[in-house]
C-alpha positions in Angstrom: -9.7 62.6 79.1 -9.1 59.0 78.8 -5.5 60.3 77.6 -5.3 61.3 80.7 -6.0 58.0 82.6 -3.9 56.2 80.7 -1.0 58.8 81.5 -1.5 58.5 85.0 -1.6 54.5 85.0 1.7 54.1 83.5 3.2 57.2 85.8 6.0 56.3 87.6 5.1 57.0 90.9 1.8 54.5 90.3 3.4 51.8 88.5 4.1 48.9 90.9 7.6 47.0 91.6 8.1 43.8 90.4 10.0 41.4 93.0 11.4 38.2 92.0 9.6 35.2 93.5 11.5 34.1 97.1 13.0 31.1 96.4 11.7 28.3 99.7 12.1 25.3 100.6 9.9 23.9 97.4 11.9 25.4 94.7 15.4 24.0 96.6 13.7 20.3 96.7 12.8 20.3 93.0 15.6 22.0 91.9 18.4 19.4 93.8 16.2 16.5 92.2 16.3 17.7 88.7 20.3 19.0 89.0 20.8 15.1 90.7 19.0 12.7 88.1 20.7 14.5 85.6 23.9 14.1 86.8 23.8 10.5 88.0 21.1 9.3 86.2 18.7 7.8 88.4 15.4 8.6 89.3 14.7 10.3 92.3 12.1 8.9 94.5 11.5 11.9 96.9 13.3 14.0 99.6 13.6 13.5 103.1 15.2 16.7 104.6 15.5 20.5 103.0 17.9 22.8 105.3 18.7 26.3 105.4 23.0 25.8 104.8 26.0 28.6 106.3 25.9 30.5 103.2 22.3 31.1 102.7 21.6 28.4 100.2 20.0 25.1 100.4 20.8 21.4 101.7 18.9 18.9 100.4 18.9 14.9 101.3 17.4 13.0 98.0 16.3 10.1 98.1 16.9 8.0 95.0 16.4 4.4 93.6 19.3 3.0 92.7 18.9 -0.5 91.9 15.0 -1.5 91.3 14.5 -5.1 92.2 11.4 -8.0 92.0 9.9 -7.7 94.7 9.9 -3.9 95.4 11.3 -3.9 99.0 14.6 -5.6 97.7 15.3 -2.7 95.4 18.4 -0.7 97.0 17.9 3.4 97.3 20.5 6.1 98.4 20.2 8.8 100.1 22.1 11.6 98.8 23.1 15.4 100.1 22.7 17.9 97.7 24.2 21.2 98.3 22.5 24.7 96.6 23.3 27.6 96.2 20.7 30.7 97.2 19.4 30.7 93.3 19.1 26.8 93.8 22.2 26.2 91.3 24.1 23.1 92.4 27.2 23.1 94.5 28.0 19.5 95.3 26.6 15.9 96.1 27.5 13.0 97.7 25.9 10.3 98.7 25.6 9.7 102.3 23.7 6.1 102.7 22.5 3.5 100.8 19.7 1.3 101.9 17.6 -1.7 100.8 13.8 -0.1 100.5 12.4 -2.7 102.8 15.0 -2.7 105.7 13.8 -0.4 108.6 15.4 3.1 109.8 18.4 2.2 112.5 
């Protein structure tokens, strides 16, 4: 009998389909600030804009500090864009502004 059970758990027609994970919004903001530090090698400080791109991947404006200064609102940051692909591989970057962290938004 509990032969039996066990046949009928792992039967096809029970067993349950495994679908990857969709890949958001989340997984293309961590995913552009890991591919970007390592690539220009500085740290990122956060993101300010995750968007849906043409082809069904990611773009992604990091924000990242580029030159820390005494006191802290001197230090300059960048903004860069980060483009993904759909599995959150990177495409391309470029950095789009560059800012000092005290000034305020034009």
């Amino acid at each position: 009998m509990a032969d039996q059970r066990s046949a009928r758990a792992t039967s096809p027609t029970r067993a349950r389909k495994k679908t990857a994970p969709k890949k958001g919004p989340e997984h293309a903001a961590r995913a552009a600030c890991q591919s970007l530090e390592g690539l220009i090698g500085h740290r990122a400080e956060g993101v300010s804009a995750v968007r849906r791109s043409d082809d069904d991947g990611w773009c992604v404006v990091v924000d990242v500090l580029e030159v820390p200064r005494i006191p802290d609102t001197t230090s300059l940051l960048a903004s860069y864009e980060v483009q993904l692909d759909k599995v959150g591989e990177l495409q391309e970057y470029r950095r789009v502004r560059r800012y000092r962290r005290g000034a305020a938004d034009e």
